[in-house]
C-alpha positions in Angstrom: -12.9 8.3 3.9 -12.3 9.3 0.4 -8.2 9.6 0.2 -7.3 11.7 -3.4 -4.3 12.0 -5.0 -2.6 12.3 -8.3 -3.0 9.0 -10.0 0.0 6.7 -11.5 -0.7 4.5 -14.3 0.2 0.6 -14.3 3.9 1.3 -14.9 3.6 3.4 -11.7 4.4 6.5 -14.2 2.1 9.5 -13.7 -1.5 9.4 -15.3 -1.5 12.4 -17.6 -4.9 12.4 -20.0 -5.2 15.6 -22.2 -1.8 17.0 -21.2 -3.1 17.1 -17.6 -2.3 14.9 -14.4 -5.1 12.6 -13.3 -6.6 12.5 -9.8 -8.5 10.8 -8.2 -9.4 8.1 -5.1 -6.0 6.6 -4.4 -6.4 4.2 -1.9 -5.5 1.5 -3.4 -2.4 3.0 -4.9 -1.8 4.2 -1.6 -1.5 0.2 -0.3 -0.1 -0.8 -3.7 2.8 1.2 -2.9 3.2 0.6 0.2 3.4 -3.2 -0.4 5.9 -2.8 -3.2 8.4 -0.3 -2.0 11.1 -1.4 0.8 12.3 0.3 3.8 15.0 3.1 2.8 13.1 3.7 -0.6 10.8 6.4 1.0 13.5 9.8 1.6 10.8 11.5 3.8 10.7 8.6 5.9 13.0 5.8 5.4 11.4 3.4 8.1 8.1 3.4 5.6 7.8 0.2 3.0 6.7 -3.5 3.1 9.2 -4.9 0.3 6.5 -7.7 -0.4 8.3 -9.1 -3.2 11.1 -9.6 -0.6 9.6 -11.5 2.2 7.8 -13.7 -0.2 11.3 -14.6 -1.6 12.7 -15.3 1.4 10.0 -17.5 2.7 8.8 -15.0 5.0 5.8 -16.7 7.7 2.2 -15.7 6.2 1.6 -14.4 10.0 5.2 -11.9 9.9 3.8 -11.1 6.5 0.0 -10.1 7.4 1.3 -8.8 10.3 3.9 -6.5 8.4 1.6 -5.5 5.8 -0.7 -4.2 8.8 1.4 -2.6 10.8 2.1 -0.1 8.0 -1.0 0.4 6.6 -2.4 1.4 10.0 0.9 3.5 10.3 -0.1 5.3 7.2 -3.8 5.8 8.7 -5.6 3.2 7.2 -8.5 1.4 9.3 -8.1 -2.7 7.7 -11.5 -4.8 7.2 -10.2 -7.6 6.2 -6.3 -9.1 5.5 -6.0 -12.4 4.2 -3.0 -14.4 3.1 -3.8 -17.4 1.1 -0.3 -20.3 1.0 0.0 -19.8 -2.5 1.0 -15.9 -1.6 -2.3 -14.3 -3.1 -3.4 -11.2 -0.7 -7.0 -10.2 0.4 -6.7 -6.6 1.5 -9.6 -4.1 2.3 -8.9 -1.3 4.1 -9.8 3.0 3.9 -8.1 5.9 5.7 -10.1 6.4 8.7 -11.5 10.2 9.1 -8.9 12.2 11.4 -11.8 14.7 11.8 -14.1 12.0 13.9 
């Protein structure tokens, strides 16, 4: 399923293109964000974030990472394809927002 939102650009500042904001399929940002932010950064619901840059700092197990990193993407209604965590840190994601009208 199709997931759309208003779009941020790489600065994670909003998209604004002719004065307007931007939308469009946010997926990725969706998972982008989720990855990036820690837990406590997310008002509405403090118990939402990965913190990425954290764990790989602190040495974090690839399996407690991957297993993280799933856990809240499936929290946040995402179906995952495929997660991958290569030693060198680099991140295979696929996942989409499963269809809550199936």
């Amino acid at each position: 399923m199709n997931v759309f939102d208003v779009l941020l650009n790489a600065d994670y500042d909003l998209e604004i293109r002719g004065g307007d904001f931007v939308i469009g399929e946010s997926t990725e940002q969706h998972q982008a964000l989720l990855l990036y932010t820690n837990k406590g950064e997310w008002r509405q619901a403090p118990e939402v974030g990965i913190g990425i840059v954290e764990m790989l700092l602190d040495d974090a197990s690839g399996v407690g990472i991957a297993s993280e990193i799933q856990q809240q993407l499936e929290l946040d209604g995402q179906q995952i394809m495929a997660l991958r965590l290569s030693p060198q840190g680099a991140l295979h994601l696929e996942g989409y927002y499963k269809d809550t009208d199936e």
